[in-house]
C-alpha positions in Angstrom: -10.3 0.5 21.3 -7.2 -1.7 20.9 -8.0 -3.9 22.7 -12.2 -4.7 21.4 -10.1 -4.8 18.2 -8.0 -7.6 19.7 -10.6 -9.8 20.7 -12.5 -9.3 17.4 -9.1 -10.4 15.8 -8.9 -13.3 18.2 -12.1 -14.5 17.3 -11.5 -14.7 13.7 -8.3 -15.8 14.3 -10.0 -18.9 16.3 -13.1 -19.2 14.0 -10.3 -20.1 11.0 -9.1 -23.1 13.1 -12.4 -24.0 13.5 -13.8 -24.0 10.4 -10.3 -25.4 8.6 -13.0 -28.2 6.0 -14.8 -24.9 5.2 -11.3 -23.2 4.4 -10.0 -26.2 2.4 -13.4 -26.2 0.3 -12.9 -22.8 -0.5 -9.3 -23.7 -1.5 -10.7 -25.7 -4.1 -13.2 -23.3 -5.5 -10.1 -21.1 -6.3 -8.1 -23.7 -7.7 -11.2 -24.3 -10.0 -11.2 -20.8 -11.0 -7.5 -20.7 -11.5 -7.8 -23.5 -13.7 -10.3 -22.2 -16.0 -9.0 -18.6 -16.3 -6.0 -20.4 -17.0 -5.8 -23.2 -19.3 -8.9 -22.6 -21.1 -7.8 -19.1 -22.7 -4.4 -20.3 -23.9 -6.7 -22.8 -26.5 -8.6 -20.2 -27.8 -8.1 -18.1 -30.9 -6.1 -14.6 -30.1 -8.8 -11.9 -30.0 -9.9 -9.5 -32.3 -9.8 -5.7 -32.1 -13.6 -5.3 -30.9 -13.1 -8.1 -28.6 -14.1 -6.8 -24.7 -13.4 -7.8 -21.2 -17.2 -9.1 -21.0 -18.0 -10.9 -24.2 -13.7 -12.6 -24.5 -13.4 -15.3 -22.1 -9.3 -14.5 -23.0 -9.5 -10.5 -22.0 -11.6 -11.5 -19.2 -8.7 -13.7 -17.8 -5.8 -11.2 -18.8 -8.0 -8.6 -16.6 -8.5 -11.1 -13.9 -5.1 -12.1 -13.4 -3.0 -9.1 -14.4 -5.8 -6.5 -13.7 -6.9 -7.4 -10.6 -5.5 -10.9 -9.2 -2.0 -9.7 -8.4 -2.0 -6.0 -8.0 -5.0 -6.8 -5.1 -3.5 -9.8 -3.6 -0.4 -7.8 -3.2 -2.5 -4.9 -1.4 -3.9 -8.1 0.6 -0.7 -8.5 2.1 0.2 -5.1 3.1 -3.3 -5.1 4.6 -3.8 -8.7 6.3 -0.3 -10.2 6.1 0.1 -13.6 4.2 -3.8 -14.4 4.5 -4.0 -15.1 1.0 -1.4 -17.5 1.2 -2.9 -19.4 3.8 -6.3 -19.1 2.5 -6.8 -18.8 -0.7 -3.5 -19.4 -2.9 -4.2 -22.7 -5.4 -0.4 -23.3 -5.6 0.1 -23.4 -1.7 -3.3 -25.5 -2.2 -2.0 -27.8 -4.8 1.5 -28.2 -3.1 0.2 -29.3 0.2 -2.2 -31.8 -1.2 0.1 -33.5 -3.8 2.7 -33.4 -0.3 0.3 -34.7 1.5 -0.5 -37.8 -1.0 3.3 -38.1 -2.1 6.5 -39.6 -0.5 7.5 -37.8 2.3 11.0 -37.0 1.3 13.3 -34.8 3.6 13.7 -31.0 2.6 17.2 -31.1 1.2 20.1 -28.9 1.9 20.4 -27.5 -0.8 17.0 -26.5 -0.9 17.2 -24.3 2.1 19.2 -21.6 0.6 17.8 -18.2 1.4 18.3 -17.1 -1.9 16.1 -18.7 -3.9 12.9 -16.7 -3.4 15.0 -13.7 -4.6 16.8 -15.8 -7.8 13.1 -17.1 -8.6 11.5 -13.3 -8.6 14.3 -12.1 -10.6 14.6 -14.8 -13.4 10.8 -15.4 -13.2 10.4 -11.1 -14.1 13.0 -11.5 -17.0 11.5 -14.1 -18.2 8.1 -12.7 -18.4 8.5 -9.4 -20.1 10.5 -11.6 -23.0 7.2 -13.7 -24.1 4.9 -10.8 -22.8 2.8 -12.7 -20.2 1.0 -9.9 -19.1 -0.7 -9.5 -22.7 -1.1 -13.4 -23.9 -2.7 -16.4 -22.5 -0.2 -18.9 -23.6 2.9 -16.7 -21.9 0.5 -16.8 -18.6 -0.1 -20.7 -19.0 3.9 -21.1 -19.1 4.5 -19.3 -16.1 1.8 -19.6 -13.9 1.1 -23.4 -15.3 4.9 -23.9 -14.8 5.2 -22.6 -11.2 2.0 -24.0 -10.2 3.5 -27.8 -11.8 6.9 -27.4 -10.2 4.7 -26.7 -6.7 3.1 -29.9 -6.7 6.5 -31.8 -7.7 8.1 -30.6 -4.9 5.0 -31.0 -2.7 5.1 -34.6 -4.2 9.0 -35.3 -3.3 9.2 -33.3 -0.1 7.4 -33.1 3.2 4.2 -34.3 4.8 1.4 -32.5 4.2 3.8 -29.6 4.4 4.0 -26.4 1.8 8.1 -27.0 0.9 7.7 -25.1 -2.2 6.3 -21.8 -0.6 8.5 -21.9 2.3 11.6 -22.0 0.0 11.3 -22.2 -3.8 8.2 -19.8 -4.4 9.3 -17.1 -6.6 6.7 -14.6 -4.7 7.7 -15.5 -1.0 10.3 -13.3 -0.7 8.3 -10.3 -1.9 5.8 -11.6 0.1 7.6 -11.6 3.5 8.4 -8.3 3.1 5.4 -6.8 2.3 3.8 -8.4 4.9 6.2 -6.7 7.2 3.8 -3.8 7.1 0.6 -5.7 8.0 -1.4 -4.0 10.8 -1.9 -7.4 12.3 -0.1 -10.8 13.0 -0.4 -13.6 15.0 1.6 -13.0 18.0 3.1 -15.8 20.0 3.7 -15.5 24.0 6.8 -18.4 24.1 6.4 -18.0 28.3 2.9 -19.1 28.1 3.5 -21.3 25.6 5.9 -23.3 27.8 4.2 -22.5 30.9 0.7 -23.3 29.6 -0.8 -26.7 31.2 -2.3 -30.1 29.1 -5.0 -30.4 27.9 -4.0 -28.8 25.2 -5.6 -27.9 21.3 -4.3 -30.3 19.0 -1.1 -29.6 17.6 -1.3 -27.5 14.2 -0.1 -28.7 11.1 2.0 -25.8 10.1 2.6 -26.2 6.5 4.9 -23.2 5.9 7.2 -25.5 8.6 7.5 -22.4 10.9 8.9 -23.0 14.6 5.7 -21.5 16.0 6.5 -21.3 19.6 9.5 -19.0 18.6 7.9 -16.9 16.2 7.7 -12.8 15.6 6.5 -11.3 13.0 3.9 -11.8 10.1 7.0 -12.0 7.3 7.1 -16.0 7.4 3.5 -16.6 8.7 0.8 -17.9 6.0 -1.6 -16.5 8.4 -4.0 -19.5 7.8 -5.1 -19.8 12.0 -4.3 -23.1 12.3 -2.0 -22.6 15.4 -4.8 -19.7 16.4 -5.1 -20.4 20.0 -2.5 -23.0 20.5 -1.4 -23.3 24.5 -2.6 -20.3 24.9 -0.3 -18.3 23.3 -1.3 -17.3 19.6 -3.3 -14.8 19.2 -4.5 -12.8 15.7 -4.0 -9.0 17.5 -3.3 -5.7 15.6 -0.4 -4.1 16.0 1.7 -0.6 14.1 2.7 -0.9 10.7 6.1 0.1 11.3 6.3 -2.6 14.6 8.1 -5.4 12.6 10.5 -3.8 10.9 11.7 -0.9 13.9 12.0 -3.9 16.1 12.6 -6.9 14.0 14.3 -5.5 11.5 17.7 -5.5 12.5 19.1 -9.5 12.0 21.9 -10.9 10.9 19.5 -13.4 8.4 18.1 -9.8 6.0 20.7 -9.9 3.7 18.4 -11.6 0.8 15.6 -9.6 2.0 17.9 -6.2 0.9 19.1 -7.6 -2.5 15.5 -8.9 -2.9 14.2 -5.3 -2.3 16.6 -2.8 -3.9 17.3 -5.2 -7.0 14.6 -7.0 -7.6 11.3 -5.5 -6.1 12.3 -2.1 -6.7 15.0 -1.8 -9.7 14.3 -5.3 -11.8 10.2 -4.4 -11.2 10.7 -0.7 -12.1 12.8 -1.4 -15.2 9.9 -4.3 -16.3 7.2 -1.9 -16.2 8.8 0.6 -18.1 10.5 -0.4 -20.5 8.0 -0.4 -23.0 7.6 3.5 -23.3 11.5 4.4 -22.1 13.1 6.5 -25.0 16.3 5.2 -23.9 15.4 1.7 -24.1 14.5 3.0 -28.2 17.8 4.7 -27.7 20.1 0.9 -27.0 18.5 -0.7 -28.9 19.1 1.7 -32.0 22.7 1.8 -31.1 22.8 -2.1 -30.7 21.1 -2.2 -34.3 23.1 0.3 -36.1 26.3 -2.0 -34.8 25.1 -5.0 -36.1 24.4 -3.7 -39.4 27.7 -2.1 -39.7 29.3 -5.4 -39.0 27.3 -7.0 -41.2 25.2 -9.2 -38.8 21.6 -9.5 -39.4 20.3 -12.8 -38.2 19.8 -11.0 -34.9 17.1 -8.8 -36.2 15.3 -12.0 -37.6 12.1 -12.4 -36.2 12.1 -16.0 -36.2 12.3 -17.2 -32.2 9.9 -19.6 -31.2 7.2 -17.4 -28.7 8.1 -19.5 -25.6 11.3 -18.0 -26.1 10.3 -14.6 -26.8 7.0 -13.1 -27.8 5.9 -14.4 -31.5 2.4 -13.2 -32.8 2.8 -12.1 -36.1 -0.7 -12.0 -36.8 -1.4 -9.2 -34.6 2.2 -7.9 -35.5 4.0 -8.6 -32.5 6.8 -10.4 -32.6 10.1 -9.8 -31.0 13.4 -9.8 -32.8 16.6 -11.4 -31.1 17.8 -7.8 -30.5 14.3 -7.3 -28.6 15.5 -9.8 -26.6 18.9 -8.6 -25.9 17.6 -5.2 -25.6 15.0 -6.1 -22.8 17.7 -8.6 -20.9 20.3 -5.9 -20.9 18.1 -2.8 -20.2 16.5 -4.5 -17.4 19.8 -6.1 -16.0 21.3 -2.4 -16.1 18.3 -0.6 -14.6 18.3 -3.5 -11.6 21.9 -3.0 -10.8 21.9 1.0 -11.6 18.8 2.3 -10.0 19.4 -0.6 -6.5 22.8 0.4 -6.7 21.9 3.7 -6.5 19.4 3.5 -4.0 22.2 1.1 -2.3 25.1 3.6 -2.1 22.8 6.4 -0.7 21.8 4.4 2.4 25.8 3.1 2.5 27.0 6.9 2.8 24.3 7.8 4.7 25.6 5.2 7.6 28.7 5.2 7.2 28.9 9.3 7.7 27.0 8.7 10.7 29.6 5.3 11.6 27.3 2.8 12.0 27.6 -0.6 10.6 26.7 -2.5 7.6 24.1 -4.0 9.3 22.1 -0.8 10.1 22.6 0.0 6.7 20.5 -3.3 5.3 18.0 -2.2 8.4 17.9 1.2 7.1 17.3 -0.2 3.5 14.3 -2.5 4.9 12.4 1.0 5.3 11.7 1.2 1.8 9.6 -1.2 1.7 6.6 1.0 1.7 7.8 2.4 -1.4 8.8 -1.0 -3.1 5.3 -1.6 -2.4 3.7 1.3 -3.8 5.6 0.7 -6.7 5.1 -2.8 -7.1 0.7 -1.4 -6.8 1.0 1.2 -9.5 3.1 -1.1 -11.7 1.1 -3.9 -12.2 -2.2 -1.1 -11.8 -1.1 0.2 -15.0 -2.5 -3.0 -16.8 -5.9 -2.5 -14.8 -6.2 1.1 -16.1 -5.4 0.3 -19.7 -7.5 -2.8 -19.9 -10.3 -0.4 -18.6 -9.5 2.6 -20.1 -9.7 -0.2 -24.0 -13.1 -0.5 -22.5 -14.3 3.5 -22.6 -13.7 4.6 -19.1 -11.5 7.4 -18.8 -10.6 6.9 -15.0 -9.7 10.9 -15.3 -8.4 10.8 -11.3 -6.2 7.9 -11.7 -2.7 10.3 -12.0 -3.8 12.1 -8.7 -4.3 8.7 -6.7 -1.0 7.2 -8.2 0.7 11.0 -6.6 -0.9 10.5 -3.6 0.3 6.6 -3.1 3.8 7.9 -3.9 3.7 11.0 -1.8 2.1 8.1 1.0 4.8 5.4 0.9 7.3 8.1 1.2 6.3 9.5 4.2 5.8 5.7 5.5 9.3 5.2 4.5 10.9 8.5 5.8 8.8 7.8 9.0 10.2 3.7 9.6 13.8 5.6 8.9 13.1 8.1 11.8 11.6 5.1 14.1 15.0 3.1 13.5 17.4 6.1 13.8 16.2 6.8 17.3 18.4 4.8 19.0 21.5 6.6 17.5 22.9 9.8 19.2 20.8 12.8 17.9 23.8 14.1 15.9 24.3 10.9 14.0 20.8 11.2 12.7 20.5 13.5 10.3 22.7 11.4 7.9 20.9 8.4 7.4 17.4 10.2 7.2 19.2 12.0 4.7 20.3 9.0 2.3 16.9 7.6 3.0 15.4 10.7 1.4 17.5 10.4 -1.4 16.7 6.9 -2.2 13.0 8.2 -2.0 13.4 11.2 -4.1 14.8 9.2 -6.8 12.3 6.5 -6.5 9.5 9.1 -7.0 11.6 10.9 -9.6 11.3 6.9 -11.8 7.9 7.0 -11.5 7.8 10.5 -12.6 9.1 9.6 -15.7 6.8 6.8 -16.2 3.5 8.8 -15.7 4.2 12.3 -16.5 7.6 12.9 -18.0 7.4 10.4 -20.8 
């Protein structure tokens, strides 16, 4: 079976190399689509209360983009790896042709820090619950028209036909690679073939992601676009275990960002921003930070006066956000970042340490939450697909047993990539790390409680 699945895989693999114009075309189309659903809606008047995802061109973008463009692209990658990326993303798109047209500068140094993927989800996540871009066209145009600008200026400045921007800069890579960790499928690369393999040989591949192909593992990295597909030999699309990459792979000295990427930001900065909306202690702060300021005397913070690229300003439909919003939302989500990946941190940290292994098992150990950063990351962004649907009559009565079922899912995922990577310990060192791995997960699903039934 595995291997007629294989050489299916293979051939698509090989049938993306060949039809690379075909793919490129289709790049476009989405780019034109991007555009539309983009710029257009932020020109239009805000719409009414019996305005619907059909008959608004601006609800119809909001449910494109928020209610099914990112929470499906993300279940893309856990599914296919980084195809979209390779096939279909208009920023990766944009970036290669304007590098491709522009002058060919080298990839600075300082532009190679790991860290940026992780400071551009973080800051980019802030920054979008403060001028509300899930809910307003303009917000979207800022951020998505922003990211998508500072793509093709670095495309511009950097590279040769290469993708600079997504391989360090995008603010989604990072959550990207990870995810993609868990993709069922990859392009595997024999490196003895490879050197072995005798002329003539395919072409060599334009690898705009600048990976070193020959020395590749893993799908984290790989845009998955099939351009090295056959190359000496060597690269083939196969399927593979969900848990392969991270039981075997896992483990490297270069994962630090990918843990502070996954406890802070995909898992306790995300949680926080989709929450915070209905959180009765989020009321609770910012109460206390009012009462404060009005004993003290200072009111110009609860002025609602800030310009809405600054933070969200639509009086008209009575939604506008004070300064103390803004300080409210900046320091709830900052706490909730560091408390809940702390948290989540410290279990994994006394779970190896109890059982004497090393920091680096721990941030190995850590990597098999994914699953559930995933899951999380799904029902988050969901939520705006079932309201946006629900404004339109359907009542979607199963959606609270699906979202139970995801959880109770990614959980045993995760519990089951913990059990694959304590099996090289002694069995008595075990029980320790599966144990702070269950924690983490308990109080993961315990968040999410809260958000869907508790509150």
């Amino acid at each position: 079976m595995k291997a007629v699945l294989d050489r299916r895989l293979s051939a698509f693999g090989d049938a993306l190399r060949r039809h690379a114009g075909l793919i490129r075309r289709l790049q476009w189309a989405v780019v034109a689509f991007y555009a539309v659903l983009l710029v257009i809606p932020a020109f239009l008047p805000l719409p009414d209360s019996q305005a619907r995802i059909l008959s608004d061109l601006t609800l119809f973008a909001q449910f494109v983009f928020w209610g099914i463009w990112w929470p499906f692209v993300l279940l893309s990658v856990v599914l296919f790896g980084r195809l979209w990326c390779g096939l279909l993303c208009p920023e990766g798109a944009l970036s290669e042709w304007a590098s491709r047209h522009g002058r060919g500068g080298g990839v600075p140094r300082w532009m190679r820090w790991s860290g940026w993927p992780t400071l551009g989800f973080l800051l980019t996540t802030l920054y979008g619950q403060l001028i509300s871009v899930y809910d307003y066209a303009q917000a979207a145009l800022l951020i998505l028209g922003g990211s998508t600008l500072a793509a093709m200026l670095v495309g511009w400045l950097y590279g040769r036909g290469k993708r600079v921007w997504c391989r360090y800069l995008c603010p989604v890579s990072g959550v990207f690679a990870l995810l993609a960790k868990l993709a069922p499928m990859h392009y595997r690369v024999d490196e003895q073939r490879w050197r072995e393999n005798a002329p003539p040989h395919l072409p060599p591949p334009n690898c705009a992601p600048l990976l070193d192909i020959r020395r590749m593992c893993g799908a984290s990295a790989c845009h998955a676009c099939g351009r090295c597909s056959g190359q000496r030999d060597a690269v083939r699309l196969i399927a593979r275990s969900g848990c392969e990459e991270i039981v075997r792979f896992g483990n490297t000295p270069d994962n630090r960002w990918d843990v502070v990427l996954l406890l802070y930001g995909v898992i306790g900065l995300a949680t926080g921003a989709f929450q915070w909306t209905i959180s009765p202690w989020f009321i609770a702060l910012k109460q206390r930070l009012a009462e404060w300021l009005v004993v003290h005397g200072q009111l110009w913070p609860l002025q609602a006066d800030a310009p809405w690229w600054l933070l969200t300003h639509y009086p008209q439909l009575n939604d506008a956000f004070t300064w103390l919003d803004g300080l409210s939302i900046c320091l709830y989500l900052g706490a909730g970042a560091l408390l809940l990946g702390g948290a989540l941190h410290l279990s994994l940290i006394a779970g190896g340490a109890l059982a004497g292994q090393s920091r680096s098992f721990v941030r190995h150990l850590a990597l098999c939450l994914v699953p559930s950063g995933a899951a999380g990351l799904f029902l988050g962004l969901s939520s705006t697909t079932v309201k946006l649907l629900r404004y339109e009559g359907l009542q979607l009565l199963w959606v609270n047993q699906a979202r139970a079922a995801l959880l109770l899912l990614a959980g045993a995922w995760s519990l089951w990539l913990g059990w694959r990577v304590c099996q090289r310990l002694p069995a008595r060192q075990r029980l320790s790390p599966i144990s702070g791995l269950l924690l983490a997960n308990t109080l993961l699903g315990y968040c999410w409680w809260l958000q869907f039934w508790g509150w």
